[in-house]
N, C-alpha and C positions, 0 to 999 in steps of 0.2 A: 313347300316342296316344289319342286322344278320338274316338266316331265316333258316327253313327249319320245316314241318311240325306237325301236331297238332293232335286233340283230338277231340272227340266227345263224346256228353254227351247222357249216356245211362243209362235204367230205374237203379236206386241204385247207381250208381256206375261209375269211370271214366273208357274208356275203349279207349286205345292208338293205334291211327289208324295205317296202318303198314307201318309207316312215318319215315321219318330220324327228330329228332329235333334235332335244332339248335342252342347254347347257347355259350354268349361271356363271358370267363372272364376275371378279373379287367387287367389279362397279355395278352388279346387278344389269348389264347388258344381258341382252336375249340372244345369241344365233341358232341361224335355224340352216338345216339345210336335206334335200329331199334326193338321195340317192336311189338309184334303179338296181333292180335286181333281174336275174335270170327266170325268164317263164319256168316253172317245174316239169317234168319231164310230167304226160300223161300217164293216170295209172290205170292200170293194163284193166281191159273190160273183165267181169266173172265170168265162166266157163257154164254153158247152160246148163250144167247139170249141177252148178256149185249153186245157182240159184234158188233161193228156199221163200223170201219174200218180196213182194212187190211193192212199188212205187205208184202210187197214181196222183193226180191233182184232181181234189174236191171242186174246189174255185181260184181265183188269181183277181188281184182287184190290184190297178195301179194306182197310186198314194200323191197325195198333192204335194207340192215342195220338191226341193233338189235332198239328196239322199244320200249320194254317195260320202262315205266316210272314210279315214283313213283308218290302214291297221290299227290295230288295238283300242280302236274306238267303238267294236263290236256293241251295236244295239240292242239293248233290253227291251223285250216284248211282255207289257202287263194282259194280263187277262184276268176279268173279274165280273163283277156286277153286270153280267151278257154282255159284256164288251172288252176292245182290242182298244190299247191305248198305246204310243209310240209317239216319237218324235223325231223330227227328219233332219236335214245336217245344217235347215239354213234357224231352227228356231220356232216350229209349229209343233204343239201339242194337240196330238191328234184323238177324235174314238171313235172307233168303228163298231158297226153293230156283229153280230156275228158270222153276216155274210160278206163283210169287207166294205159295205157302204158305211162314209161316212154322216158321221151324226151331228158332229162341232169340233171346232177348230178355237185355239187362241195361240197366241203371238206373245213368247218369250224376250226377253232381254238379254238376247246370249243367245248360241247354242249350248244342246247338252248332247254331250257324247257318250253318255250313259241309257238315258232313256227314262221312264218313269219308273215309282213305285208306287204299288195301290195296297192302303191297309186301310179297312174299315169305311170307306165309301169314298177316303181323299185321297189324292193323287200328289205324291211329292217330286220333285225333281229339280235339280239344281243344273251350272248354269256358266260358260264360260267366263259371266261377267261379272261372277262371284253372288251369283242370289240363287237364293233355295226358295222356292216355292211351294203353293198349297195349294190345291183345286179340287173343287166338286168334283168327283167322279160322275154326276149326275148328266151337269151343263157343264159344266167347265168355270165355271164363277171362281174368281179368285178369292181365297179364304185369308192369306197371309201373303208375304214377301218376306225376307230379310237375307240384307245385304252385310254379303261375309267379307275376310280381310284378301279371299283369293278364289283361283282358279276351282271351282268343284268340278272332281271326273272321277268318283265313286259313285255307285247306285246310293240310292239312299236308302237307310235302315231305318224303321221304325220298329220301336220297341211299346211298353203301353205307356207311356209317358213321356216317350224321349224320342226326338225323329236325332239322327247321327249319319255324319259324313263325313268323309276326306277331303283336302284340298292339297294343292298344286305346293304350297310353298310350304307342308308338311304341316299342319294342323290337322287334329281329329276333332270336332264340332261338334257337342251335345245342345239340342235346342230343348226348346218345352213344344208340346205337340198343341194344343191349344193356338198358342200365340207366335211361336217362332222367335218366341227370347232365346236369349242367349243365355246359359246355364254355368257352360263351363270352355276351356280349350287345352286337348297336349298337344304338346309340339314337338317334332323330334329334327334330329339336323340330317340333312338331306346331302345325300350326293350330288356332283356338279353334271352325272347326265343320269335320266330316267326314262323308262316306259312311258308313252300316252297313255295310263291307263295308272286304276290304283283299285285296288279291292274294298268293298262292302265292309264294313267291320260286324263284327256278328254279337250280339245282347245272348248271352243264357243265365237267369235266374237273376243277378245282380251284378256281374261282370261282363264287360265289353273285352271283347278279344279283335284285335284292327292289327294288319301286316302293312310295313314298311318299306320303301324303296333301299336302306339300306341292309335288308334282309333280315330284320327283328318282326318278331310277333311279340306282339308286348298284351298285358291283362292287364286292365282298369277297372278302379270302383265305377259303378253306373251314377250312383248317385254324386260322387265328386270328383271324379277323373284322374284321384291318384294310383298312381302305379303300384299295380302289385306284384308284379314280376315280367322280367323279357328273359327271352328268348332267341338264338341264334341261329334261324333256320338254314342262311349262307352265310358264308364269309368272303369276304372283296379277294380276289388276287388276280395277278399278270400283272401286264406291266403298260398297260394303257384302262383309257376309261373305258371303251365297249367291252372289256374281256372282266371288268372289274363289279360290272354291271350286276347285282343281284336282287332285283326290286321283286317284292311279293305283290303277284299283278292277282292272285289267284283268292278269291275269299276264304277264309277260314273254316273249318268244317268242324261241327260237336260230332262225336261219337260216344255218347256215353259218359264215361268220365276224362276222357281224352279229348284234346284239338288236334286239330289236323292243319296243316298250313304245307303248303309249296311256293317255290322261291324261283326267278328266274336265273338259269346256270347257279342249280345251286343244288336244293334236296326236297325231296319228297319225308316231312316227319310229325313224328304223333308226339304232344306233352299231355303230363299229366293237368289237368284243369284246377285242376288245389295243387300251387306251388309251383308249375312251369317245369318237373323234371323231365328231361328226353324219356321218352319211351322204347324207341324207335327212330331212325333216321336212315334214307336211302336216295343215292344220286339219281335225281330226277331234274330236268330244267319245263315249267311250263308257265303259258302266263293264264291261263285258263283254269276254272275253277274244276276239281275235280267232281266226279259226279258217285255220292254213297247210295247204294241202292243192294239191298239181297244180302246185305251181309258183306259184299263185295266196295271195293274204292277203283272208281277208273281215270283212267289220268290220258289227257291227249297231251303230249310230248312236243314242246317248241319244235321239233323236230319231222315231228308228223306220225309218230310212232304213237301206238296206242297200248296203253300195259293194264293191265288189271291185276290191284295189289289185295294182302289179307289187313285189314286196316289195323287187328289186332299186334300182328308181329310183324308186318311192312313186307313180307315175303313178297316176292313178284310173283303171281300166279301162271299167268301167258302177258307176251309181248306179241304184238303184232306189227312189223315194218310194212305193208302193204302200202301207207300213205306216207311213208318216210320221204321226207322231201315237198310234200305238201304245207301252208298255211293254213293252218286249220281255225275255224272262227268257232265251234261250238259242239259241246259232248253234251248229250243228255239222254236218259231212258227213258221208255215208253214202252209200256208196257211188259213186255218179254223181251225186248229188243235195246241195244245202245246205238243210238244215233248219231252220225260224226258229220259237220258243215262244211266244208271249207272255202275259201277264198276264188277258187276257179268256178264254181256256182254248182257245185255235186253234193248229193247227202247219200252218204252210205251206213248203208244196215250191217252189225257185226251181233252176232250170237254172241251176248254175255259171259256166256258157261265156256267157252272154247277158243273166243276170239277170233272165230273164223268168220273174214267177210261170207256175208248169204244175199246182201242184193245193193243195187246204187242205182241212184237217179240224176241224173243232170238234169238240173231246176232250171239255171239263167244263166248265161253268158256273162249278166256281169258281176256274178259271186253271190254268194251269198255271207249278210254281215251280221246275223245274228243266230247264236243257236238257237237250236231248234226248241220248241216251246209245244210242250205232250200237252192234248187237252185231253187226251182220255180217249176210249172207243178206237185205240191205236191211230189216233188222227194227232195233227203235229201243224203247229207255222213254223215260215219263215220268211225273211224280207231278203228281196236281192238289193244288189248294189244300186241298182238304177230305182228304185223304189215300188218295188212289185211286190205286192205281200201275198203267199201262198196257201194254203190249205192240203196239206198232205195225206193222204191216211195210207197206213201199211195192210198188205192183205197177203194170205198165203198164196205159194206158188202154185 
């Protein structure tokens, strides 16, 4: 797969997020090129009486390493075994304990732009230089390596026998968890531009379900990685490559006996999980993973709009344009509340049930590049741009 970031559609007009794309050609040359975009218009402060909940900071601990990342390279924040694990943009895998001191440090081959994953005491994560790795959660002791045919820029999934990933030149990756053999590889054919960015593929029971830059959700055996059915979540059209662009940057979601998958400029749709039939399908463009919670499906909109759908019949329940025009890096619940990140360095609080903003915070000046991450107790991280990791908790007004 080929990747590297995209566009957002603004009123008139295409306006190039300040992204590296990434385009193969027929001789496997690389260009790159990094256009600016327009600051977004600020959005407008809550009215004190619309104010329902507040922001505070617990702690704030600034982080070793350079940090800042590009679009769509939004950083995953592990938390686990009392500790905060993350990795910063030059190539340190970090743990912190749970006041933001660090504990131990080790030195990658690559960056990763993904971040870690922790299942069961070890910490996976892979690597622009094509290696997946294995580490104590404990110390950090390296368990494994192995070095793949490309670029990895999925989180990593671990399932009980299978660590799985994505890579750059369109390969899906099933290792052995023990050792970091190689098991199996699909391949699929890639368009000539993509998002910096590719989704988690997600394990339920004995199938792998993993979204593609050409806008397929495809179902695999677990155990041998043949295909058991795709799916069409976008379809390419216009008449150039940024308009044509439909990469599923957004991970897959189980509901039941349904997936769920979202497409960049494409659709928000539910298949059935035995056989891949649509259920549901609604125009939605996002590259971020939706968040299922309450019964409810929430979706932050490339665009900066926030909808909340019924995940059974795809109804849209409320839309909210309030951050319309925003980059937004991160949706997630906490608690009673949905939490939205974005790019300018603000986290705002929307009532679930109603989608009425009830409160926001401006954290950092230099954005904020990872969603937000509920530890419970209505307390939440985030990392800004410049490498300040936060401690949040929400309290009534």
């Amino acid at each position: 797969m080929s990747s590297h970031p995209s566009t957002a559609r603004w009123p008139g007009r295409w306006i190039l997020l300040p992204v590296l794309l990434f385009s193969l050609s027929g001789c496997g040359m690389l260009s790159w090129f990094s256009p600016s975009r327009p600051s977004p218009k600020a959005v407008a402060p809550l009215a004190k009486q619309a104010v329902k909940v507040e922001v505070d900071t617990d702690w704030q601990a600034r982080l070793y390493g350079t940090w800042r990342l590009q679009p769509y390279e939004t950083s995953n924040i592990a938390v686990g075994e009392g500790h905060i694990y993350l990795v910063d943009a030059s190539g340190h895998l970090l743990c912190l304990d749970l006041g933001g001191k660090q504990d131990w440090m080790v030195r990658l081959d690559g960056k990763s732009a993904r971040g870690p994953t922790l299942a069961d005491g070890i910490l996976y994560v892979g690597t622009d230089s094509g290696k997946l790795y294995a580490f104590s959660a404990k110390n950090g002791r390296r368990l494994w390596v192995t070095q793949l045919d490309s670029e990895v820029l999925s989180p990593i999934t671990v399932s009980k026998e299978a660590v799985l990933a994505q890579l750059v030149n369109g390969q899906l990756v099933d290792l052995q968890r023990g050792d970091g053999k190689l098991d199996w590889t699909f391949s699929m054919n890639q368009p000539s531009l993509l998002l910096r960015t590719l989704p988690a593929p997600v394990v339920h029971g004995d199938v792998v379900y993993a979204g593609f830059a050409d806008g397929n959700l495809v179902a695999l055996n677990l155990s041998n990685g043949a295909e058991l059915w795709r799916a069409a979540v976008a379809i390419p059209h216009g008449n150039n490559e940024l308009a044509r662009m439909v990469d599923i940057a957004a991970n897959p979601i189980v509901d039941g006996d349904r997936i769920i998958a979202a497409a960049y400029q494409g659709n928000l749709a539910a298949y059935a999980r035995s056989g891949g039939s649509e259920e549901w399908s609604v125009p939605m463009s996002t590259t971020l993973t939706p968040v299922l919670a309450d019964g409810h499906l929430y979706v932050a909109l490339a665009d900066g709009r926030i909808a909340a759908v019924d995940p059974h019949s795809g109804v849209v329940l409320w839309r909210s344009d309030v951050l319309k025009g925003q980059y937004l890096t991160g949706i997630t619940h906490c608690g009673t509340d949905l939490l939205v990140s974005d790019d300018a360095g603000s986290v705002y609080v929307f009532d679930p049930r109603s989608g009425h903003r009830v409160g926001q915070s401006h954290v950092s000046s230099s954005g904020i590049q990872s969603a937000p991450v509920c530890l419970g107790q209505d307390r939440f991280l985030v990392l800004s741009g410049a490498g300040t990791l936060y401690q949040l908790h929400l309290r009534p007004h």
